[in-house]
Structure formats: C-alpha cells, structure tokens
N, CA, C and O atoms as a GROMACS GRO file, in nm:
protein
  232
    1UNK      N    1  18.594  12.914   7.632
    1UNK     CA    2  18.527  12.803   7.698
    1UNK      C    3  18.548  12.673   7.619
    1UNK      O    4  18.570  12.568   7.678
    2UNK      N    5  18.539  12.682   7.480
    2UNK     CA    6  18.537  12.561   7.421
    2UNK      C    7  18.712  12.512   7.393
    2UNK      O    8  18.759  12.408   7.346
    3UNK      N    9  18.760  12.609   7.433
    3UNK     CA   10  18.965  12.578   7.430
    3UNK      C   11  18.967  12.448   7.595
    3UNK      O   12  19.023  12.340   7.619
    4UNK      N   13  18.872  12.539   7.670
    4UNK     CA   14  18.903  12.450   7.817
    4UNK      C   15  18.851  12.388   7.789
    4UNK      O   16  18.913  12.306   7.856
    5UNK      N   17  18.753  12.310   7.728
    5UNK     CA   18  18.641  12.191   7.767
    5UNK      C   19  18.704  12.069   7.637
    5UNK      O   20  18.678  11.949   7.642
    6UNK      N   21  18.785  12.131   7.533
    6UNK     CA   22  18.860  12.021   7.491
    6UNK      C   23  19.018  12.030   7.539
    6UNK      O   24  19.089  11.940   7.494
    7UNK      N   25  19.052  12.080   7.584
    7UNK     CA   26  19.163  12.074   7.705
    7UNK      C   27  19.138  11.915   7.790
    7UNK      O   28  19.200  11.809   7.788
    8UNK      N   29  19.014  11.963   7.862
    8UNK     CA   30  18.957  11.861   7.944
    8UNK      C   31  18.948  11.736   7.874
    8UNK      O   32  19.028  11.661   7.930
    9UNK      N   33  18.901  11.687   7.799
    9UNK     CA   34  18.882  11.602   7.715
    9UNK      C   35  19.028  11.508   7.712
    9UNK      O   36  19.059  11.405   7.773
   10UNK      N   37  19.104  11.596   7.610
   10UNK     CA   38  19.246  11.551   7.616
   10UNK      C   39  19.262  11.494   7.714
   10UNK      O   40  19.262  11.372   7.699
   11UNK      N   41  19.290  11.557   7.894
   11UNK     CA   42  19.352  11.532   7.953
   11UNK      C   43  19.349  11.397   8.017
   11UNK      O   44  19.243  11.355   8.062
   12UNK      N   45  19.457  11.326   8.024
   12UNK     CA   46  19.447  11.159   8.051
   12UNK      C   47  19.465  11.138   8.204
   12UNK      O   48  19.394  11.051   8.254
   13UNK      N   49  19.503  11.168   8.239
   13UNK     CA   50  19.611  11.208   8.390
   13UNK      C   51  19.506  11.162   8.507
   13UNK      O   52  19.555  11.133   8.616
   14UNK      N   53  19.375  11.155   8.491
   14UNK     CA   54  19.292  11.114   8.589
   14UNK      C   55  19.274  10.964   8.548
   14UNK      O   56  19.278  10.880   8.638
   15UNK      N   57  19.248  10.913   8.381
   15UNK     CA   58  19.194  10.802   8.359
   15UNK      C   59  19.349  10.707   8.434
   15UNK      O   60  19.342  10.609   8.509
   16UNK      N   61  19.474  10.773   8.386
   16UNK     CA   62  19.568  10.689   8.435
   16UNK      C   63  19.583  10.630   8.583
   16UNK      O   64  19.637  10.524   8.617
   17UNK      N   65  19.485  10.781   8.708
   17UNK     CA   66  19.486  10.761   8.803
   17UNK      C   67  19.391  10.648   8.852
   17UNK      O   68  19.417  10.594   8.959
   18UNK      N   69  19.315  10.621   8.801
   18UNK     CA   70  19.169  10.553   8.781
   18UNK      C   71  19.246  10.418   8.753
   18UNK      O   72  19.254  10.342   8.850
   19UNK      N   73  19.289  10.388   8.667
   19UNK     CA   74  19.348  10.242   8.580
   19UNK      C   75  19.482  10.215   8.706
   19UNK      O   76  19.523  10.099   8.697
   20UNK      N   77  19.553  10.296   8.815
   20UNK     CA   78  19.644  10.239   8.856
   20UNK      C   79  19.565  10.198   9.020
   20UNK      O   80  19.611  10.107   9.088
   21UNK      N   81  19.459  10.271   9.060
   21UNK     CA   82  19.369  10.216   9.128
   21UNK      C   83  19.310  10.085   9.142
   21UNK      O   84  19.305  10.001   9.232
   22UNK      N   85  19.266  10.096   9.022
   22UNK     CA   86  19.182   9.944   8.975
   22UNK      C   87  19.292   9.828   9.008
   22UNK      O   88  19.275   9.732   9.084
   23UNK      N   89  19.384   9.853   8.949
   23UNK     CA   90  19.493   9.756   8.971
   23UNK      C   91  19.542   9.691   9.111
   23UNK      O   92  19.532   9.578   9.159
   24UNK      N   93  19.594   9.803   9.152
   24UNK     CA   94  19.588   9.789   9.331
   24UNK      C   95  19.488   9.745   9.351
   24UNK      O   96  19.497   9.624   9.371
   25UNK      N   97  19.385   9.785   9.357
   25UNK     CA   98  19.267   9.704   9.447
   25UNK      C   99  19.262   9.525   9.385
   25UNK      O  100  19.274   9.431   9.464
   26UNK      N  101  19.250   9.514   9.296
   26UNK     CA  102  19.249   9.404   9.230
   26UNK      C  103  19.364   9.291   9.306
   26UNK      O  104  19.345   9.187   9.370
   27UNK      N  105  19.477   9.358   9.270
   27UNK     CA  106  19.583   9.264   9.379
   27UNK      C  107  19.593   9.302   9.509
   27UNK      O  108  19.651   9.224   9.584
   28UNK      N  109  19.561   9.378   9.542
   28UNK     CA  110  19.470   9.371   9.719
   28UNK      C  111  19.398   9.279   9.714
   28UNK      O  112  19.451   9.178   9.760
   29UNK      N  113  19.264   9.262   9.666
   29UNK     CA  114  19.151   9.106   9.644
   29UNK      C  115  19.260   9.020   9.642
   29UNK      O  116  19.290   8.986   9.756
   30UNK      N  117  19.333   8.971   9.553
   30UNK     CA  118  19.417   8.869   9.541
   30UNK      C  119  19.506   8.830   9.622
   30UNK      O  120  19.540   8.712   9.620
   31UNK      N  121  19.575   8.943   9.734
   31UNK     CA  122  19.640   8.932   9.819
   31UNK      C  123  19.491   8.842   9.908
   31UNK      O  124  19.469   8.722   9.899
   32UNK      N  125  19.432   8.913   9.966
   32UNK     CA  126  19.303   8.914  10.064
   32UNK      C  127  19.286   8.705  10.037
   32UNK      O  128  19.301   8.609  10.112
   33UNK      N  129  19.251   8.721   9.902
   33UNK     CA  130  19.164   8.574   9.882
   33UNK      C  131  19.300   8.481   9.916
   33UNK      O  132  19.278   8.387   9.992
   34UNK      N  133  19.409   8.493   9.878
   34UNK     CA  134  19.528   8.375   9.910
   34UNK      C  135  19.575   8.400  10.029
   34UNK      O  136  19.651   8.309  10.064
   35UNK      N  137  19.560   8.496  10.121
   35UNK     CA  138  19.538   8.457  10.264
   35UNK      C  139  19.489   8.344  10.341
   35UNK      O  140  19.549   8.262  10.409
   36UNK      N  141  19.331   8.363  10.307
   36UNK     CA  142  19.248   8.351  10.327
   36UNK      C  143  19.226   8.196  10.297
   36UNK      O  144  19.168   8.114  10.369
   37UNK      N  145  19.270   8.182  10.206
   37UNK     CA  146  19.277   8.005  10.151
   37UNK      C  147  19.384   7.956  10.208
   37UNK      O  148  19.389   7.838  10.244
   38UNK      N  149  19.506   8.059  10.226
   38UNK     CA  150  19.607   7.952  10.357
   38UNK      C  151  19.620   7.931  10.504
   38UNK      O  152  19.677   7.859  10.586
   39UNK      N  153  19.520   8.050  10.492
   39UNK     CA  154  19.483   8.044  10.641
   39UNK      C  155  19.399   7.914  10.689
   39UNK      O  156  19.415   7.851  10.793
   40UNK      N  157  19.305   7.889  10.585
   40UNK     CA  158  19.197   7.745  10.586
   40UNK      C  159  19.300   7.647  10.606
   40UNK      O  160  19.309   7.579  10.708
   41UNK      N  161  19.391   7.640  10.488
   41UNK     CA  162  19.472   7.522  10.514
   41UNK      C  163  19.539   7.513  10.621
   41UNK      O  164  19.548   7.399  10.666
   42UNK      N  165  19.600   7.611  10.687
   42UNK     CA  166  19.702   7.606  10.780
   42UNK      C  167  19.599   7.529  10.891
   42UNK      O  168  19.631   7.417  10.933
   43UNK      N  169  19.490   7.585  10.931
   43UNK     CA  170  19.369   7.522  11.002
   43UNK      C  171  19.316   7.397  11.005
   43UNK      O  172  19.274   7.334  11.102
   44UNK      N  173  19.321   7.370  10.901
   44UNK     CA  174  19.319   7.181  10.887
   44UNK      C  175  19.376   7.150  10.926
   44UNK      O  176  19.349   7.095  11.034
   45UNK      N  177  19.521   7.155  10.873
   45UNK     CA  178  19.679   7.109  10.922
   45UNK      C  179  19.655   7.117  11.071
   45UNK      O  180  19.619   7.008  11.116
   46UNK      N  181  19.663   7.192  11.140
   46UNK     CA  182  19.652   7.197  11.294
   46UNK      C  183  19.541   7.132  11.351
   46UNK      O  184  19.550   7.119  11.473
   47UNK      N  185  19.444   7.091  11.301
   47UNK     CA  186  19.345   7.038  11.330
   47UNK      C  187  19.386   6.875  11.356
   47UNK      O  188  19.394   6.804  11.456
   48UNK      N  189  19.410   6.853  11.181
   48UNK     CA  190  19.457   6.735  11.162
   48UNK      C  191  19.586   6.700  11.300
   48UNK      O  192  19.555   6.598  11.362
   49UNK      N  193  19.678   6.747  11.335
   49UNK     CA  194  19.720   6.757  11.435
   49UNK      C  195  19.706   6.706  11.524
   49UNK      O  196  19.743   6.594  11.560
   50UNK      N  197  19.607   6.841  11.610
   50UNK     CA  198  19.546   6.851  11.680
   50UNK      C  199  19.464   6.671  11.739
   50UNK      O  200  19.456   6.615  11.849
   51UNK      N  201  19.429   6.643  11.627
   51UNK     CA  202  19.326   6.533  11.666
   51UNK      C  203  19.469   6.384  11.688
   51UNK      O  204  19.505   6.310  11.780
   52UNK      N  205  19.497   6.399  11.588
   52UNK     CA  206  19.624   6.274  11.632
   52UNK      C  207  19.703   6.259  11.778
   52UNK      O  208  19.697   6.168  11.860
   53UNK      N  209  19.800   6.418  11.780
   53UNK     CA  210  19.780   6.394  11.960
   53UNK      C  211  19.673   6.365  12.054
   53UNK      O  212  19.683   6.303  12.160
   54UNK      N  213  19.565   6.420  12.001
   54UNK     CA  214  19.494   6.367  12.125
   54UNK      C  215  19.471   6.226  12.112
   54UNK      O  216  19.492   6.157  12.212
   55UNK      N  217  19.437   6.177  12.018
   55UNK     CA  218  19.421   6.023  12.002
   55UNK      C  219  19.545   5.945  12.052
   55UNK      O  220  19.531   5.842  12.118
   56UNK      N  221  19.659   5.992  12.020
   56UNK     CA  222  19.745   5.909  12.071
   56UNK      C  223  19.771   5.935  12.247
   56UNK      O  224  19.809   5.839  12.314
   57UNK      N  225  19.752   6.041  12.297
   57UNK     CA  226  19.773   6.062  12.439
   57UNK      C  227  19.673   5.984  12.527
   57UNK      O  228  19.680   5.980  12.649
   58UNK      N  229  19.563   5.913  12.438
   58UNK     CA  230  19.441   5.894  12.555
   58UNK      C  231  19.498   5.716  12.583
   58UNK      O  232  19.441   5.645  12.665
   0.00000   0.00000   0.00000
C-alpha cells in the first residue's frame, strides 16, 4: 500500500494535464475578450457611418 500511495505522489501526468488546461482556457478568455473589443469597435465604425449617410442623404 505504501509502494502505491508514493507511486501516486510521484506521478505528474495529471498536474501536467491540469497546467495545459489552465492555459487553454486562459487564451480562450483572451481569444473571447479581443473579440469582443473588436466587435465594439467595428460597431462604432458602422455607426459612425451609419450616421454620416444619413446626414448627408437628408
């Protein structure tokens, strides 16, 4: 019992799975948030647009 339970100990193979997780998710968020902020901008931009044609068409 005490051969397996520092076996266990040793074994890294989950923390590595754990640490390449974290990572991904992390630049997932980062993907997610710089979307998300060009999506805003792109939205202005068209806005901004948006409002000039109409001003100039009337």
């Amino acid at each position: 019992m005490q051969k397996l339970f520092s076996r266990f100990i040793r074994d890294e193979s989950g923390a590595t799975a754990i640490e390449y997780g974290l990572i991904a998710a992390l630049i997932a968020l980062a993907i997610i948030a710089g979307a998300g902020a060009l999506g805003n901008a792109v939205n202005t931009k068209f806005k901004v647009i948006g409002n000039a044609v109409n001003s100039s068409g009337s």
